[in-house]
C-alpha positions as a printed Julia matrix, in Angstrom:
432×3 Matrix{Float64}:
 -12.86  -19.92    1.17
 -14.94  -19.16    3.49
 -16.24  -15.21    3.92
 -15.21  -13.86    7.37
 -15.89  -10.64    9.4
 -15.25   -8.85   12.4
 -17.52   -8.29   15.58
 -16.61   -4.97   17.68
 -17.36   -3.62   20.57
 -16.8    -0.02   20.55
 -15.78    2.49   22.9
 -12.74    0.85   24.66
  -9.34    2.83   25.36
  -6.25    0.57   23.98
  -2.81    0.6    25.38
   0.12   -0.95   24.73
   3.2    -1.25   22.25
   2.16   -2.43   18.4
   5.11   -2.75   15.12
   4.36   -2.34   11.82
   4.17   -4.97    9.14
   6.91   -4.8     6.09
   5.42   -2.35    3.94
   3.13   -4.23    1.49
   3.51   -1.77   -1.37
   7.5    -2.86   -0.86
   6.9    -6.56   -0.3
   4.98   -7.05   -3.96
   7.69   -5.76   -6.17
  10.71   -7.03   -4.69
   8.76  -10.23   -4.72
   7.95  -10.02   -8.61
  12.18   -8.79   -8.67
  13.35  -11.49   -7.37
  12.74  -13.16  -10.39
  15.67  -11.29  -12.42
  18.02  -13.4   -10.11
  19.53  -16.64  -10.76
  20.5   -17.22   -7.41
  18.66  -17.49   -3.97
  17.05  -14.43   -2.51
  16.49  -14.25    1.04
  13.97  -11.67    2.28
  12.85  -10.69    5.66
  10.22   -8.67    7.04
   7.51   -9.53    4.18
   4.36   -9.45    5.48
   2.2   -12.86    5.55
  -0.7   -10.95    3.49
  -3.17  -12.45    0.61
  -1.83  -10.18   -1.91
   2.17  -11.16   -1.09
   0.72  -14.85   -0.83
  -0.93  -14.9    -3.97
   1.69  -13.02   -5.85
   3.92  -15.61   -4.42
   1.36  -18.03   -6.13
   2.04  -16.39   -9.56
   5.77  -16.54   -9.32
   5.67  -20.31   -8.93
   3.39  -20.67  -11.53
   5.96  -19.55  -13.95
   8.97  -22.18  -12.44
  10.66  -20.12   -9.24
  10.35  -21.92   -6.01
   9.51  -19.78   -3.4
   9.09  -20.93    0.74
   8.32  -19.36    3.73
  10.93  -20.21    6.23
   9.48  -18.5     8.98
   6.43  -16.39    9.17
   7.37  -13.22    7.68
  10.75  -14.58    5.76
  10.58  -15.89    2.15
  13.38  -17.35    0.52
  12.52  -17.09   -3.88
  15.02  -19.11   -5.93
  14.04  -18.57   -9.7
  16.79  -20.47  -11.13
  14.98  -20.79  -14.13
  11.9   -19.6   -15.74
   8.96  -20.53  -18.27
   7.32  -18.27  -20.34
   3.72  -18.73  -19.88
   0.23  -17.18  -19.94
  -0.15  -16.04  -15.91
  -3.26  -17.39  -14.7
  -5.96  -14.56  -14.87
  -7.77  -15.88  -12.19
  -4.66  -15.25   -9.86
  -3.99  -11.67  -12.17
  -7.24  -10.58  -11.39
  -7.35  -10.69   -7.69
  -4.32   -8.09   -6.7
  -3.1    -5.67   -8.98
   0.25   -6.47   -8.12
   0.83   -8.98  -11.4
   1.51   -6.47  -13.38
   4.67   -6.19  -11.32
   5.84   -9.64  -13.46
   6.14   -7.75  -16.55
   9.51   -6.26  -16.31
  10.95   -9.12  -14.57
   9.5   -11.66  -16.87
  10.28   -9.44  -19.76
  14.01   -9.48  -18.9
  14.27  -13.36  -18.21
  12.08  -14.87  -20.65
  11.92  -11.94  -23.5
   8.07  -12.25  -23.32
   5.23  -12.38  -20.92
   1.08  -12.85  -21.59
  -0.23  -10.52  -19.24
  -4.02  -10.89  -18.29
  -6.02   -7.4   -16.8
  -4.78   -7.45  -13.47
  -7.29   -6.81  -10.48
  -6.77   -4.84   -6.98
  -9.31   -2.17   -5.3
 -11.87   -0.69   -6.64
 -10.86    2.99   -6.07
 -11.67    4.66   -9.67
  -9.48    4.31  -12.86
  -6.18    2.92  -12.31
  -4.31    3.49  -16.05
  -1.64    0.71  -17.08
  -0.72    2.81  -19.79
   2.46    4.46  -18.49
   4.12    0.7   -17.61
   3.95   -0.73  -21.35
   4.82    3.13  -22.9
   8.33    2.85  -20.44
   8.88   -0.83  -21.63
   8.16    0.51  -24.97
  11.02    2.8   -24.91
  13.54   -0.22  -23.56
  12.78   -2.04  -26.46
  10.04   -3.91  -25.7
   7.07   -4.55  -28.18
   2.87   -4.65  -27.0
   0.2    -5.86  -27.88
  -2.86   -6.04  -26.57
  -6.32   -8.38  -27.24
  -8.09   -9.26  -24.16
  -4.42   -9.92  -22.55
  -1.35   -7.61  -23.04
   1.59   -9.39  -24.84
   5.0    -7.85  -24.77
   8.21   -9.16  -26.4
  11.84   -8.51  -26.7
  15.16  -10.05  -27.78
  16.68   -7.7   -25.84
  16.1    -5.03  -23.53
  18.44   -1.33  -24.12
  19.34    1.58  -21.53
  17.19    4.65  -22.94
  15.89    8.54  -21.56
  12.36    7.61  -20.32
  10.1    10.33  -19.44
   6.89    8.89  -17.26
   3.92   10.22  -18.37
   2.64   10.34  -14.85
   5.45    9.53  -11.56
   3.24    6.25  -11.72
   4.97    4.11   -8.59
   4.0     0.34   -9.78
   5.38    1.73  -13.53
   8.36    2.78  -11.77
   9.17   -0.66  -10.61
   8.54   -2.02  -13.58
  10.69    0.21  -15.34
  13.27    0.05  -12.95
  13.04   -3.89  -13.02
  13.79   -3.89  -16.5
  16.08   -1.19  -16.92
  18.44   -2.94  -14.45
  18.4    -5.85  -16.87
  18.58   -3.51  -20.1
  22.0    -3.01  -21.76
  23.34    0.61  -21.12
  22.07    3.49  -18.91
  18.85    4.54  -18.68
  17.38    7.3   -16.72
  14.23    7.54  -15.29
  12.42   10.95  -15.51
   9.72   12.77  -13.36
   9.82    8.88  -11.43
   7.69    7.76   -8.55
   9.66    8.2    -5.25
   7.68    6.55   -2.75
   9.48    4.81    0.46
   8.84    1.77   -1.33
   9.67    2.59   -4.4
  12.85    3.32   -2.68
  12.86   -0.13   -0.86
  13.31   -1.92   -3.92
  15.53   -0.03   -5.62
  17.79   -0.74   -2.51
  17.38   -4.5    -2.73
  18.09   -4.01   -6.28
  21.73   -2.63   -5.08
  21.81   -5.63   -3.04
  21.66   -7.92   -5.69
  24.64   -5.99   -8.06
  22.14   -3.47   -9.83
  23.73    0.32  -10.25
  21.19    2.87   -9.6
  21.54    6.39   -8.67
  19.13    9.15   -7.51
  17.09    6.78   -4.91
  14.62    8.67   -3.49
  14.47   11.66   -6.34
  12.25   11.89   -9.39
  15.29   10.99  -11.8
  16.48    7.77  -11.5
  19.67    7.01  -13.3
  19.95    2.64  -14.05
  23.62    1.58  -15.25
  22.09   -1.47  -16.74
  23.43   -5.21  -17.49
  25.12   -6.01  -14.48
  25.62   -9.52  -12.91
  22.72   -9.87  -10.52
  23.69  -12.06   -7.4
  21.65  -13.74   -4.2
  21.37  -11.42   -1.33
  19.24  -11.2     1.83
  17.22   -8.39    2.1
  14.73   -6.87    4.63
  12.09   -4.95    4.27
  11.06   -1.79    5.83
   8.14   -0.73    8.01
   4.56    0.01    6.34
   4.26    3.89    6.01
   0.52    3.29    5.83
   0.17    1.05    8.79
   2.11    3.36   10.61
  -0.56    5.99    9.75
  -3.57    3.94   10.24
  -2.28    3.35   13.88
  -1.94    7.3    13.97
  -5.58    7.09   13.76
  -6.44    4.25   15.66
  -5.2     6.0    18.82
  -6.75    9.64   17.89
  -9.99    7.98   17.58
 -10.14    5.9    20.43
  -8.48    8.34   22.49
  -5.58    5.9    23.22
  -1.67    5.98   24.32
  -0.17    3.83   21.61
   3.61    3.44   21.03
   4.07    2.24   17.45
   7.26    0.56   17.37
  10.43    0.64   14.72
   7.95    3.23   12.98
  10.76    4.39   10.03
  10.13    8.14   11.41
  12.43    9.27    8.74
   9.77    8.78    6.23
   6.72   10.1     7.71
   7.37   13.77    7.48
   4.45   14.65    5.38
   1.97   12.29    7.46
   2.59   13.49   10.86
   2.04   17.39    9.56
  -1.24   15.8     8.29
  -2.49   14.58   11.32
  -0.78   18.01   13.02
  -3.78   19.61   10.78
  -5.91   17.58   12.82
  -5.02   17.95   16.07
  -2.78   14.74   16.56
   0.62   15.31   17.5
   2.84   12.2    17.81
   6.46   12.33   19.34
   9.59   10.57   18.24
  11.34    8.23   21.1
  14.34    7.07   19.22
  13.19    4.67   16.61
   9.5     4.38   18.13
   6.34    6.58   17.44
   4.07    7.58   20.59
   1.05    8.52   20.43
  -0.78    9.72   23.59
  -4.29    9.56   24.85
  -5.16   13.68   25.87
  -4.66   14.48   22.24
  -6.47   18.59   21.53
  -8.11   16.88   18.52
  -9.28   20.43   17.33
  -8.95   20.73   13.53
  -6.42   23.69   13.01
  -8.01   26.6    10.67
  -6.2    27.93    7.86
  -4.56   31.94    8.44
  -7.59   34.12    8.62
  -9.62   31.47   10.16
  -9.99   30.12    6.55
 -11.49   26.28    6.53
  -8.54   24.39    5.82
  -7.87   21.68    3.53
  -5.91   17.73    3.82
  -5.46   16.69    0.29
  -3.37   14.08   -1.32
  -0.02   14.43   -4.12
   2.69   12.17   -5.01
   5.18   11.52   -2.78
   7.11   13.15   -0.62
   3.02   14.99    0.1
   0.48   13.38    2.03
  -0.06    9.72    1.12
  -3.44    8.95   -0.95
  -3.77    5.47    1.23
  -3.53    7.22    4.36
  -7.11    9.94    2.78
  -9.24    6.81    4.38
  -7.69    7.21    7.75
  -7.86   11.1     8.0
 -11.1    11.22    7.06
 -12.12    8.58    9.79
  -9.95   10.31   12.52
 -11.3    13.81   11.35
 -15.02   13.08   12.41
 -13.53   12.67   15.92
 -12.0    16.64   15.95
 -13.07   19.5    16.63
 -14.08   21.64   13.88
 -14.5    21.74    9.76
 -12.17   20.41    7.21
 -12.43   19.63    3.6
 -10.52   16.57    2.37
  -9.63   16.1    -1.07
  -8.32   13.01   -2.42
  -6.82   13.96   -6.1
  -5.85   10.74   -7.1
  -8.77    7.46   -7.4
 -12.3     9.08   -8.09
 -13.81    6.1    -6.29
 -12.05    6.19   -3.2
 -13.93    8.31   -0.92
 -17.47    6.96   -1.83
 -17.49    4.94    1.12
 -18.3     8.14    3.38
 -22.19    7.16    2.82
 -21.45    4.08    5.62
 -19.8     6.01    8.05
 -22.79    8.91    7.45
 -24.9     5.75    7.95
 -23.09    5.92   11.72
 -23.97    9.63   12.21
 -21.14   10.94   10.95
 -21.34   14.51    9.33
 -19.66   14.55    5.99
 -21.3    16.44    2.53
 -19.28   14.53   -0.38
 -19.07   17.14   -2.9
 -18.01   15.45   -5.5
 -15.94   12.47   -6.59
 -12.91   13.82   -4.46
 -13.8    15.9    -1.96
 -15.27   15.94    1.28
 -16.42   18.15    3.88
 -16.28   16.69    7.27
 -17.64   18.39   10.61
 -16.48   17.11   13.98
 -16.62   15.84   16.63
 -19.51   13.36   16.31
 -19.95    9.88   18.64
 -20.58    7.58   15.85
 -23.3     4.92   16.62
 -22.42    1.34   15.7
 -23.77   -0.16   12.36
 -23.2    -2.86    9.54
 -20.9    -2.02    6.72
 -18.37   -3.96    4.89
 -15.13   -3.04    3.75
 -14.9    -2.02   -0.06
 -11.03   -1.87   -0.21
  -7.93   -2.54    1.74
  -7.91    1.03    3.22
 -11.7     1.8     3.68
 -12.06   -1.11    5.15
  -9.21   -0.11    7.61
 -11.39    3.36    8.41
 -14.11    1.23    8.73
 -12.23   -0.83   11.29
 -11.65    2.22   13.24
 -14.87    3.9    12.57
 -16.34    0.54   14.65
 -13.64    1.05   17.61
 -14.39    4.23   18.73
 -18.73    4.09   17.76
 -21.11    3.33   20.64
 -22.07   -0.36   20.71
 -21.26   -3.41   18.46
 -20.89   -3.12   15.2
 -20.56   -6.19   12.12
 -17.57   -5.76    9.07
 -18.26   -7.91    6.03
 -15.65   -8.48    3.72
 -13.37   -8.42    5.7
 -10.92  -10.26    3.33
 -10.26   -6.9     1.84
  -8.4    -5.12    4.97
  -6.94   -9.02    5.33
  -5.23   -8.42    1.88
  -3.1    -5.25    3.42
  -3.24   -5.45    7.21
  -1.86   -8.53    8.45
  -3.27  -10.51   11.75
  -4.94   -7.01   12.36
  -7.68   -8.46   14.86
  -5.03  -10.79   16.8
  -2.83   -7.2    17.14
  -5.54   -4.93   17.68
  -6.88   -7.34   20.46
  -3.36   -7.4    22.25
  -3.9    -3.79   22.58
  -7.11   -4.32   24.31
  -9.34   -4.07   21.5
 -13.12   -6.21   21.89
 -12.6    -7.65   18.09
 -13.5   -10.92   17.01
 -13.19  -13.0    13.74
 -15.97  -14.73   12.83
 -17.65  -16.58    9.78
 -19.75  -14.82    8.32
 -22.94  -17.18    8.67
 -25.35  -15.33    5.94
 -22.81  -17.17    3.24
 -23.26  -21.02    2.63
């Protein structure tokens, strides 16, 4: 495939009306849980991404037919299934695949699972996914590829070691198909962790506690066809946030799903941005303060991440974009992926002042007019930042990789350029 990136022009207002994907996080396991269902599953709203369409990829690999019937609807029959070895060339670009394991699990009572991939951020532990299965019965193994078995799958008390939210699927996947209840403790609780436990409902599961860290499964239930769609991207809905702050812009992001971005809208609050509710839409307007709001005593105040309902982690990359266009000091400290915020060195590389501390923190000093530059995009939600960081800089500025923001952010240049952004796809001519 041919390497692609983006030419912008900074420095232009936007206007105009934008939605939100389906949330991608929501799309990938109700994709993979689709596969405890005998029947047709109908699902609307999934975004037309390269993770979604390469999980897709995996699921037929193992004997579902899946096929777009439109652009953003899917329809996944997995009447029956193989057990098989997933391809690890597939595994190893999204980490995503390890979504199969409960599913496959249940249907087949075994699954090969090979490493599976996804950004580079820092660590990102599988450990807590095979210790739940574990405790439904399942057996591991692991040598080069993780192997888990079982004849059958029982209800069972499972305490997470960490509210892990791709563990939670899988837990949840398989617990729906385990005999008996089990109950899910100190559980990720994520809006799309949520999503799929609703299309679970949808299909006959019994789950109680959606949306709370204890998650109660009353396993073993018929599962049925359904139609299902998914709900707006939480994330994309921030990264707009930002896109107007920084380019000084009156967005309207539309069908927003305001009742879950509570903890993101007092985030960018902390940053000057205010955004106002208009029924169902999100507006952002253009004479934002932008004037970083100091902590009681005039104290330098602090945007960190925690596990939902806090401040998302994959909305840090944003805040810390959007914060070197505000007025004042602000230390941002991303708990959760040690890896994440070394990509401040590009946008310093744009005159941006930010000291990185250390792994996870950040000290950012604004307002600065960043100057366009070359960088690439080293995951989905960097490269997003660095999407915006090249909006709002003076002149043009060149994003390699672009294939990573591509893998989250769906048709982002056609939708960015409807607002009246000056972006442009283009091969990337230095690759042959």
């Amino acid at each position: 495939m041919q390497a692609m990136q983006y030419v912008v022009q900074g420095g232009t207002r936007l206007a105009g009306r934008i939605r939100p994907s389906g949330n991608k996080n929501a799309a990938l396991p109700i994709v993979a849980a689709s596969l405890l269902c005998e029947e047709p599953v109908h699902l609307e709203n999934v975004p037309r991404i390269r993770d979604v369409e390469t999980l897709v990829e995996l699921i037929k690999s193992v004997g579902a037919s899946a096929e777009w019937t439109t652009r953003n609807s899917l329809k996944i029959h997995a009447r029956s299934l193989r057990a098989a070895e997933l391809d690890p060339a597939l595994c190893k670009k999204i980490r995503a695949s390890i979504l199969l394991a409960g599913p496959l699990l249940a249907r087949c009572g075994e699954i090969v699972l090979p490493p599976p991939g996804g950004d580079v951020i820092g660590r990102r532990r599988v450990d807590t996914h095979f210790l739940a299965l574990q405790q439904l019965g399942a057996s591991f193994e692991f040598d080069g590829a993780f192997t888990l078995r079982a004849k059958t799958l029982k209800g069972a008390d499972v305490f997470l070691d960490e509210p892990s939210v791709t563990a939670t699927e899988n837990a949840l996947a398989a617990a729906v198909a385990a005999e008996g209840t089990t109950v899910l403790r100190n559980a990720a609780s994520e809006p799309h962790v949520q999503d799929l436990a609703r299309f679970l409902v949808a299909m006959g599961a019994s789950i109680d506690g959606i949306g709370t860290n204890t998650i109660t499964v009353h396993g073993g239930r018929a599962l049925h066809g359904c139609t299902h769609e998914i709900g707006a991207d939480h994330i994309e809905v921030g990264s707009f946030i930002g896109l107007a702050a920084v380019t000084r812009s009156e967005l309207t992001i539309e069908r927003a799903g305001i009742e879950h971005l509570r903890s993101t809208l007092m985030g960018f609050e902390r940053l000057g941005v205010v955004c106002r509710a208009q029924g169902d839409d999100l507006v952002i307007s253009a004479d934002q303060e932008m004037r970083i709001r100091s902590d009681l005593g005039g104290a330098v105040p602090k945007l960190e991440d925690q596990p939902w309902p806090a401040f998302p982690a994959d909305t840090m990359s944003i805040a810390l974009v959007t914060a070197t266009q505000c007025d004042g000091v602000i230390l941002i400290h991303e708990k959760m992926f040690e890896s994440r915020l070394f990509f401040v060195d590009k946008l310093v590389g744009m005159g941006a002042r930010i000291v990185l501390c250390d792994p996870h923190r950040a000290i950012v000093v604004g307002p600065t007019q960043l100057r366009a530059g070359r960088v690439e995009s080293p995951d989905i939600r960097a490269g997003m930042a660095m999407l915006l960081a090249a909006l709002c800089a003076d002149g043009e500025s060149i994003i390699d990789n672009v294939g990573q923001i591509e893998r989250g952010y769906e048709r982002i240049d056609e939708r960015l350029r409807a607002l009246g952004a000056n972006i442009e796809r283009v091969e990337d001519r230095r690759i042959r």
